[in-house]
FIMAR-482662 format. One record per residue (C-alpha): residue in one letter; chain; x, y, z. Coordinates in Angstrom, 3 decimals. Layout:
BEGIN
> aa / ch / east / north / up
> a / A / X / Y / Z
...
This chain:
BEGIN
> aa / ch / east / north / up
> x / A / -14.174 / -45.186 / 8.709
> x / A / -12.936 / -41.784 / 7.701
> x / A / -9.862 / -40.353 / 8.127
> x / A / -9.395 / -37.654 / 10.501
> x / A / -7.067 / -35.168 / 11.776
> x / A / -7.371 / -34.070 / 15.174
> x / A / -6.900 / -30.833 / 14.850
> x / A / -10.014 / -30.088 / 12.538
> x / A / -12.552 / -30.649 / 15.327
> x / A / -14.427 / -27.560 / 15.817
> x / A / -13.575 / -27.940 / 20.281
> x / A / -9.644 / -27.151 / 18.381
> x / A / -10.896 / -23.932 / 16.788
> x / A / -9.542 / -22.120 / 20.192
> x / A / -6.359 / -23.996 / 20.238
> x / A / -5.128 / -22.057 / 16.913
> x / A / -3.020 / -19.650 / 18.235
> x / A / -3.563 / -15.761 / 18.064
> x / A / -1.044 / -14.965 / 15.482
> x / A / -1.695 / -17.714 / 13.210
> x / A / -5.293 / -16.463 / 13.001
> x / A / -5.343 / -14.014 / 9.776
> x / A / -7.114 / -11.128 / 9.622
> x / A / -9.479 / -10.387 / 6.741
> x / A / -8.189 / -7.307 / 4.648
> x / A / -9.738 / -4.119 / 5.818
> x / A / -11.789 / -1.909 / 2.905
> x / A / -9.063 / 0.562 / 2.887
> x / A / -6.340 / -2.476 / 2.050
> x / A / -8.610 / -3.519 / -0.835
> x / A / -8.451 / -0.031 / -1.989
> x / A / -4.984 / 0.188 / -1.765
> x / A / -4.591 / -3.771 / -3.657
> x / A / -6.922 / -1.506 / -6.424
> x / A / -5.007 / 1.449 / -6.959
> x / A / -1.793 / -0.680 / -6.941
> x / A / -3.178 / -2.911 / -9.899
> x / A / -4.534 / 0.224 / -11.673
> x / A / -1.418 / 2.003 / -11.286
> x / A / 0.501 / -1.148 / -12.667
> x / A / -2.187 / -0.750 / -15.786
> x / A / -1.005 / 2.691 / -16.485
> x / A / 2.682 / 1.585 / -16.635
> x / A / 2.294 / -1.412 / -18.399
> x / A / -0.945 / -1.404 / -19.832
> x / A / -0.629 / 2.385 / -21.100
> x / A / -4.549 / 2.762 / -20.498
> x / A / -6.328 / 5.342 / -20.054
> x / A / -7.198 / 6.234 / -16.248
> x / A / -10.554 / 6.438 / -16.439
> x / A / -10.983 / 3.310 / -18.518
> x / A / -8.503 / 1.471 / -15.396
> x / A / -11.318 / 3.016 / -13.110
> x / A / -14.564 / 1.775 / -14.259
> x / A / -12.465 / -1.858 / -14.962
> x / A / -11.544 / -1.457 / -11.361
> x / A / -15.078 / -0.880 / -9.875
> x / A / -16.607 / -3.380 / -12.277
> x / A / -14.465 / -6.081 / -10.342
> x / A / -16.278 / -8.566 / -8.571
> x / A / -14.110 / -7.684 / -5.472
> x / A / -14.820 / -3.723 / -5.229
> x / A / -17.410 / -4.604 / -2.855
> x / A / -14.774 / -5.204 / -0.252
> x / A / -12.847 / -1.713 / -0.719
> x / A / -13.590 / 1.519 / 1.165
> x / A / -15.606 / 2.727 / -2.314
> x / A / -14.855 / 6.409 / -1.209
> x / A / -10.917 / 6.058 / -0.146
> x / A / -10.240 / 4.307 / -4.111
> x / A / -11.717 / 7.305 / -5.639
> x / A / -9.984 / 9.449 / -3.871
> x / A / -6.900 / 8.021 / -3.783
> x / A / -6.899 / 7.014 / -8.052
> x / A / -7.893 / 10.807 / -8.513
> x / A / -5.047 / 12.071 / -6.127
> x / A / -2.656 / 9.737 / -7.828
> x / A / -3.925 / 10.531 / -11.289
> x / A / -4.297 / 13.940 / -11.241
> x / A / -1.415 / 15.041 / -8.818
> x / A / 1.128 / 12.189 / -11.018
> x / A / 4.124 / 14.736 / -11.990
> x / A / 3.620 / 16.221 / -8.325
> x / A / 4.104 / 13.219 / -6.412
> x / A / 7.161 / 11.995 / -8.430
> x / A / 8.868 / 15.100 / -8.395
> x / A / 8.178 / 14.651 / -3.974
> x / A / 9.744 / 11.621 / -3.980
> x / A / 12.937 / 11.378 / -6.719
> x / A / 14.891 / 13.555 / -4.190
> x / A / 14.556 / 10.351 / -1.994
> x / A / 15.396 / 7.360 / -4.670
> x / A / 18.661 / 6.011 / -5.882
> x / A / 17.582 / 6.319 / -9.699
> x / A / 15.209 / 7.704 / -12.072
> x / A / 11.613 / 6.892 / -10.997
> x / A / 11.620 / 4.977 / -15.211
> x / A / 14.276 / 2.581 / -13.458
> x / A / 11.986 / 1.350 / -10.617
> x / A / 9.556 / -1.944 / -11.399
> x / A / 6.353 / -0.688 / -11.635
> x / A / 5.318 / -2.497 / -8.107
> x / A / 7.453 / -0.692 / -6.315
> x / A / 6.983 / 2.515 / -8.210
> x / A / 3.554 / 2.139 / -7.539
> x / A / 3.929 / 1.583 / -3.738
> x / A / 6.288 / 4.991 / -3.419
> x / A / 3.486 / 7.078 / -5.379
> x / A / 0.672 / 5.445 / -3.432
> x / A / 2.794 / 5.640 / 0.178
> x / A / 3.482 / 9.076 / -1.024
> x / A / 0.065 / 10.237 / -1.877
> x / A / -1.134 / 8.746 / 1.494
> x / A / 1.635 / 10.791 / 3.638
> x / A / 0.520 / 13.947 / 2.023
> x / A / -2.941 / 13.734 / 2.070
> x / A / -4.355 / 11.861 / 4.382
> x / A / -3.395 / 13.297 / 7.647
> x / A / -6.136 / 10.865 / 9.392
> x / A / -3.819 / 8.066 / 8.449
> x / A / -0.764 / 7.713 / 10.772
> x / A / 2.274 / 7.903 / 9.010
> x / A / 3.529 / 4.903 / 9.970
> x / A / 0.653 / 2.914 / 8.815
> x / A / 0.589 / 4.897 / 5.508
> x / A / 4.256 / 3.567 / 5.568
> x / A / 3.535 / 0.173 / 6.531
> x / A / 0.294 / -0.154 / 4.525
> x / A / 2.907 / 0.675 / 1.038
> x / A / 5.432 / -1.978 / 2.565
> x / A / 3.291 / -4.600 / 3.401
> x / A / 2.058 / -4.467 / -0.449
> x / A / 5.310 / -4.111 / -1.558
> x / A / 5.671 / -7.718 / 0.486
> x / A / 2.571 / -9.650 / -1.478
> x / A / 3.197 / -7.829 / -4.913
> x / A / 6.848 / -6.705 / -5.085
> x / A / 10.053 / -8.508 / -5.721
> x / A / 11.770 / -9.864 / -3.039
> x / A / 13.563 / -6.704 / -1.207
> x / A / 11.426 / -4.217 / -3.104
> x / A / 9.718 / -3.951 / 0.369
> x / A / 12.748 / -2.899 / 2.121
> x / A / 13.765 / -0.237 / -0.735
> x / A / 10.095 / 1.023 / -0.721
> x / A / 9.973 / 1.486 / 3.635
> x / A / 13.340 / 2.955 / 2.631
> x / A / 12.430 / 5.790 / 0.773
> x / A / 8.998 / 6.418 / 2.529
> x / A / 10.843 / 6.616 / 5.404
> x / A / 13.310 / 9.641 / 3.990
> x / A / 10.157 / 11.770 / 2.683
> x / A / 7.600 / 11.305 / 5.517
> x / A / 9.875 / 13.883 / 7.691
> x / A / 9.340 / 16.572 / 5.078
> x / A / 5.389 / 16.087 / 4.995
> x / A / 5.178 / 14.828 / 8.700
> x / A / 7.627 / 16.774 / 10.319
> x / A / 5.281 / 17.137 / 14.067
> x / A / 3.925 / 13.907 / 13.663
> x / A / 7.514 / 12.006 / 12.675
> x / A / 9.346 / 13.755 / 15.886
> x / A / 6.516 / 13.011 / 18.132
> x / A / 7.255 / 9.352 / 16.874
> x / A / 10.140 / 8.758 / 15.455
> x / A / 11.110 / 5.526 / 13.648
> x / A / 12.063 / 2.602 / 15.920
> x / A / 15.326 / 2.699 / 17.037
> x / A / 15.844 / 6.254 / 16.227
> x / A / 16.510 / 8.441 / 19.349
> x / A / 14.983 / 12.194 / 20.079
């Protein structure tokens, strides 16, 4: 007689609470998981960009990304590099050489998303960099990285961030 666990019957399936249920990654989170590993190519790897790009869409996984968001985001990020660290070193507590490459990574990519992509709110573009600072980063490098996108999105954001400030800031 096999062995069974209760719980795996498919009339349980319901009984799995809400927030214990995950949620698959959207396209635009893949594309975000891509840019971060290119990006960590570049500073480690010292590749080219466009060679990081076609070894990028050649993975199996590209499928699942938001095809059009990558490009734009790895040409933003590529092309607009000196720009986007010279936005955010006001903001850091050392030279943007001294960060670990994850978390430099999630600042540029936070960054880019805060000035560019005004469809994105600017607290997911925020949480979006923090949450892959969580799954890639070293252990607080989530914290410092909400830190600092949290200084610079009032200078890009300035309607949007006093319309909604950051919780537990008052108005």
């Amino acid at each position: 007689m096999p062995i069974s666990d209760s719980n795996d019957s498919p009339d349980n399936a319901s009984a799995i609470p809400e927030a214990v249920k995950v949620k698959p990654k959207s396209g635009r989170r893949w594309a975000r998981e891509f840019a971060l590993q290119g990006l960590y190519e570049l500073y480690v790897g010292k590749h080219e960009a466009s060679a990081v790009r076609l070894r990028i869409e050649g993975d199996e996984d590209f499928k699942r990304a938001d095809k059009e968001f990558f490009r734009e985001m790895w040409l933003g990020l590529t092309a607009e590099f000196t720009s986007l660290v010279a936005l955010v070193e006001p903001h850091l507590d050392r030279k943007i050489d001294e960060v670990s490459p994850i978390e430099r990574a999630n600042i540029l990519i936070g960054a880019w998303e805060l000035q560019n992509r005004l469809d994105v709110p600017y607290r997911v573009a925020i949480n979006e960099s923090v949450e892959l600072a969580k799954s890639f980063g070293g252990t607080d490098g989530h914290k410092w990285v909400n830190g600092v996108l949290d200084k610079l999105a009032p200078s890009l954001r300035a309607a949007e961030v006093a319309a909604n400030p950051p919780r537990g800031v008052r108005r």
